[in-house]
N, C-alpha and C positions, 0 to 999 in steps of 0.2 A: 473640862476646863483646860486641860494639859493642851489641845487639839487647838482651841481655842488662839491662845498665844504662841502655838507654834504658826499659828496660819496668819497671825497678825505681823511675826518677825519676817515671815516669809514673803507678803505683799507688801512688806516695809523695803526689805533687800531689793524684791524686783522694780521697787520703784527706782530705788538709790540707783540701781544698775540700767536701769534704763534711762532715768535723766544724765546718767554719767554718757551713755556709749551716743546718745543723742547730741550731748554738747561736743564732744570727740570728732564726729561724722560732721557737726557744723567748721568747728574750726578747721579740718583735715579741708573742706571745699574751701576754705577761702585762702588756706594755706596754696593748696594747690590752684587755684585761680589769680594768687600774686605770684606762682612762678611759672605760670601760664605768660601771664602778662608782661614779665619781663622778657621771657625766652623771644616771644613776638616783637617787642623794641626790639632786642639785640637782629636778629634776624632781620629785621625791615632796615637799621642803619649798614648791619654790614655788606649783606645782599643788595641793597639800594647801590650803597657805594660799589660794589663789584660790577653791578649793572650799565651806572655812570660809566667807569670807567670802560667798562667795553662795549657802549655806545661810541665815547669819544675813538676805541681804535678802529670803530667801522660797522660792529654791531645793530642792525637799524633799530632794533625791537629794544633795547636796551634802555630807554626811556618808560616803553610801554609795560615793563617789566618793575622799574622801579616803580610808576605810578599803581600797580596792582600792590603790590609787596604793601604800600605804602597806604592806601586803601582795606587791604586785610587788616593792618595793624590795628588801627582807627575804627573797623570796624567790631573787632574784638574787646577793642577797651569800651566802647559804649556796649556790647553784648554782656561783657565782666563788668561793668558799673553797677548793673543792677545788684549784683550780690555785693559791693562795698567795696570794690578794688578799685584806687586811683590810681 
């Protein structure tokens, strides 16, 4: 009987502990999927604008550069949509 209710506390705990480290690992991905997401903004406006600008000093590629940057972005936030990231 002793055996019994130890083995009930014990598949009780591993449940506790396992819906805890599950919800944990979900929000740890979407946490890191919203600083995924903005690191990718900042990088596509400030790279864009660096690129800009040194197209206009002569650069030729410097367009072609922003419109990738600018394309990765974009492409990332639809890829991070799917798990909830706006």
């Amino acid at each position: 009987m002793m055996e019994s209710t130890t083995e009930r506390v014990t598949e009780s705990i591993k449940e506790e502990v396992r819906d805890a480290v599950s919800s944990f690992l979900v929000d740890l991905w979407k946490d890191v999927a919203v600083a995924l997401a903005s690191t990718s903004y900042c990088l596509a406006l400030v790279g864009g604008s660096i690129f800009i600008i040194l197209y206009v000093a002569g650069w030729e590629r410097g367009l072609r550069w922003t419109g990738i940057l600018f394309v990765a972005h974009v492409l990332l936030r639809a890829i991070l949509a799917g798990g909830g990231v706006q």
